[in-house]
N, C-alpha and C positions, 0 to 999 in steps of 0.2 A: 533537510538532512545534510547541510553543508557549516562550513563552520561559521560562528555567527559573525567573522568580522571578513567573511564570502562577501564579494560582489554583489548583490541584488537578492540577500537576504531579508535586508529589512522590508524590502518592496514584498514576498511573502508573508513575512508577518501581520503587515499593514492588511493582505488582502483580508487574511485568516480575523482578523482584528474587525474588521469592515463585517464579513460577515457573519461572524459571531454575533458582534451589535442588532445587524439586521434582521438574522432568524436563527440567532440564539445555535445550539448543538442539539439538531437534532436527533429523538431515537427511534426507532423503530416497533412501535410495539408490538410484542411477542416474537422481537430478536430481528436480524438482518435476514435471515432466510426468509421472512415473509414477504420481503422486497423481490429477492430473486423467484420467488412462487409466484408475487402477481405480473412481474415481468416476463416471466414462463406465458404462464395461462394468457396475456394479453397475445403473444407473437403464437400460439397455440391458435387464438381465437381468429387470425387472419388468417391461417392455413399453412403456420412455419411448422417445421419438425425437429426437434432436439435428439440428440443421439447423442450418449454417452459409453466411458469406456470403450472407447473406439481408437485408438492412438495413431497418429499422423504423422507418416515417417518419411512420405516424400507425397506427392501433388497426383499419384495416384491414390491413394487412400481417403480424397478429398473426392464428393460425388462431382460431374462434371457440370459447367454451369459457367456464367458470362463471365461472372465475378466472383471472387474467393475472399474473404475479409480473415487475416489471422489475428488473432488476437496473444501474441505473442513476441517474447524479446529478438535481438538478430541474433542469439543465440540459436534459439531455435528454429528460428526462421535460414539461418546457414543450414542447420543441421537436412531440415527439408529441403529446401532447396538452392543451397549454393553451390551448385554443379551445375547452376543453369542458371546463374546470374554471371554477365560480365565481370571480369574480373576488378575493374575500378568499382564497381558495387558491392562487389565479396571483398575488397578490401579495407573500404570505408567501415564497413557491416562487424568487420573483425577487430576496428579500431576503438568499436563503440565501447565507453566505461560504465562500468559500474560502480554503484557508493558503499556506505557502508549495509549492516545489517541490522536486525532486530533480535532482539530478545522477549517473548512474552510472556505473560503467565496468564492465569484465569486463580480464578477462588470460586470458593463456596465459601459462605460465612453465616457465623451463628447473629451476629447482629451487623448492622451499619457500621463503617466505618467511624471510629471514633476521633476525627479531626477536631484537632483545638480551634479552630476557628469556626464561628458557627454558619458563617456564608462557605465553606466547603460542603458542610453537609448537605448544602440545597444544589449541588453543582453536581450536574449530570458528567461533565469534564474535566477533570483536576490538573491542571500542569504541576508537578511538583522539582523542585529544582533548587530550593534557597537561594542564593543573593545572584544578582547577575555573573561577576566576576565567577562566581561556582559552575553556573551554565557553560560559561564559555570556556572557561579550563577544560572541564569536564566532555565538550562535544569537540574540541580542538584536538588533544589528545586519540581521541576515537581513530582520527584520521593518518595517527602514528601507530596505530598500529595496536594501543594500549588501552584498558578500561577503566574508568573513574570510579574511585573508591565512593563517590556518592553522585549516584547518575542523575540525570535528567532522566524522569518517567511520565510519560502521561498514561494516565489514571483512568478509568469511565467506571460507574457505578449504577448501571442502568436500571437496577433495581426497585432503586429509591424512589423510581417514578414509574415501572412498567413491572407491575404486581404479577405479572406470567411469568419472566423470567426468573422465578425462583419460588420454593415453596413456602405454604403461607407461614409466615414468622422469618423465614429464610432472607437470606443476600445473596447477591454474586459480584464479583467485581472483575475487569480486567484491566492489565497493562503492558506497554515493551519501554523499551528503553533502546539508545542508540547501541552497537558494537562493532566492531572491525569486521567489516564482510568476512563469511567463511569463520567467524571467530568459533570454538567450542568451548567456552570459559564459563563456565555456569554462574550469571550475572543475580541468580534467586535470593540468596542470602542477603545482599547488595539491594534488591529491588523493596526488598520487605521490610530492609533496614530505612532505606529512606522514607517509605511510608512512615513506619513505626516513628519517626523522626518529626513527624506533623501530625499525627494521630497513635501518642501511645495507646498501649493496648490491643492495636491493631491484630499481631500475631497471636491472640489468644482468642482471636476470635474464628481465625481459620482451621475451618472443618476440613477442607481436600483443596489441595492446590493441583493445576495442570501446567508443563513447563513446555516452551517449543524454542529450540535455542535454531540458528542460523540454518545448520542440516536440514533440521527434520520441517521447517518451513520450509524450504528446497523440497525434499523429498515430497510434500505433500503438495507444491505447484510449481512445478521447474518455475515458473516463468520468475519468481522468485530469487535471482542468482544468489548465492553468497546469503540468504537471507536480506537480498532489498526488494521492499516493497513497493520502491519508488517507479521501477522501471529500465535505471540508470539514474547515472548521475546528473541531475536540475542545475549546472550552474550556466557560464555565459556561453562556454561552449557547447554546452548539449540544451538548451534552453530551446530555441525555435529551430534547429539545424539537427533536430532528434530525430531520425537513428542518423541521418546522414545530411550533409547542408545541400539542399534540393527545394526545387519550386515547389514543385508538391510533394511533402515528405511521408503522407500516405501509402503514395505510387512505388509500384516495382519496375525497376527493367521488365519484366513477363506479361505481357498485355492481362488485364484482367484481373491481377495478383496486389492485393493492397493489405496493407498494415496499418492493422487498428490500435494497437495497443498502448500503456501507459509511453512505451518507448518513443509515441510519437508526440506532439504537440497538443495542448495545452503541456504533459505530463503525467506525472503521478495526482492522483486525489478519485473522492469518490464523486465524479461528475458528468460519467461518459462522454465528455466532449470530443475524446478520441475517434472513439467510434464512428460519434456523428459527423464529424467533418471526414474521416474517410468513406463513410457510406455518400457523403455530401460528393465526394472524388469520383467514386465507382458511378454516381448516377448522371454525373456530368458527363464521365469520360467514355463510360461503355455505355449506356443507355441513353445519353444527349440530352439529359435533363436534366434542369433548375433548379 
């Protein structure tokens, strides 16, 4: 989510490229909640406890315990407790950026996608975007503040291959596109144009559309600033010095007190490495193990 002639952009692409080849995009079948339901019931089945709608507004609200893992921006992480971090901590914390944001939609559809090319139709993941020079206008601009009259969207059509997501004869499809963090520009018209652009027909197939512009992702997960999903901003200097440049960028000033989140190192993606390397921290540092 940086502009594509960014410093160690192409080094992401490459990865995303590597592993596509390797194990492909995959989905989930009968949707991403089933992921979070059997990672539920596994940390259930060791003796963990979930509690939800419980909101965490300072480190009393949090039951007590050796280690505390938040999974959350320095945003919020100020919000709780920067009245008890030193001050070069609360102000690194404060310096941290953010990128831009997302725009998404969702459908329901009477049929498939109708793409002109027939290896789209087989593709669980579409990048859609037209010629290079179009991409990189189009994602450069973003970062002025301004929205490309014909976006970069990635596409998923999980339908095509996972016959629960949708009813029988039915589709569904989703997609976001880049926008100026905090933007409220209604990017939908824009999104369905470019589809329709590689797949006429497209719009006459949509039954119900769902729209989540930059806010209302915020509203539904702070951790989301401005609508970025990333964390913060992934370039050189938020790269391994995320949220702040430290040895171990897990660790709090607060004995006990560690950050799990996209904010820290690997980053943004779906591959909780976050987690594990500060759970890898907390068991080192408060528990003296391996």
């Amino acid at each position: 989510m940086l502009p594509m002639e960014a410093p160690a952009t192409a080094a992401f692409g490459l990865m995303m490229a590597v592993l596509g080849h390797g194990v492909g995009w995959p989905l989930v079948r009968g949707g991403s909640g089933r992921l979070a339901a059997a990672l539920e019931a596994h940390l259930r089945s060791l003796g963990g406890e979930i509690v939800t709608g419980h909101p965490v507004e300072s480190l009393r609200d949090v039951p007590s315990a050796r280690a505390v893992l938040f999974d959350v921006t320095p945003r919020q992480l100020l919000a709780i407790l920067g009245d008890r971090f030193p001050p070069g901590y609360r102000r690194g914390l404060e310096r941290y950026r953010y990128g831009m944001g997302v725009f998404k939609m969702d459908w329901a559809l009477a049929e498939p996608i109708p793409f002109t090319d027939p290896a789209c139709r087989k593709a669980g993941v579409i990048h859609a975007g037209g010629s290079y020079g179009e991409i990189e206008w189009g994602e450069r601009i973003i970062w002025r503040g301004e929205h490309p009259e014909r976006p970069f969207v990635l596409l998923a059509q999980p339908s095509i291959f996972d016959p629960t997501r949708a009813p029988q004869g039915r589709h569904t499809a989703w997609a976001y596109t880049h926008v100026p963090r905090g933007s409220s520009f209604d990017m939908a018209p824009r999104i369905e144009a470019q589809i329709e652009r590689f797949a006429p027909g497209f719009r006459d197939r949509i039954l119900a559309r769902h729209v989540m512009n930059p806010a209302a992702l915020e509203a539904r997960n702070p951790n989301y600033v401005g609508g970025d999903i990333n964390g913060g901003v992934q370039d050189w200097r938020q790269l391994f010095t995320r949220p702040v440049p430290k040895l171990s960028p897990y660790s709090t000033p607060l004995p006990g007190v560690y950050l799990c989140s996209s904010s820290t190192p690997p980053g943004g993606g779906v591959h909780g490495m976050c987690g594990y390397h500060a759970a890898r921290a907390a068991l080192k540092e408060v528990f003296h193990r391996r």
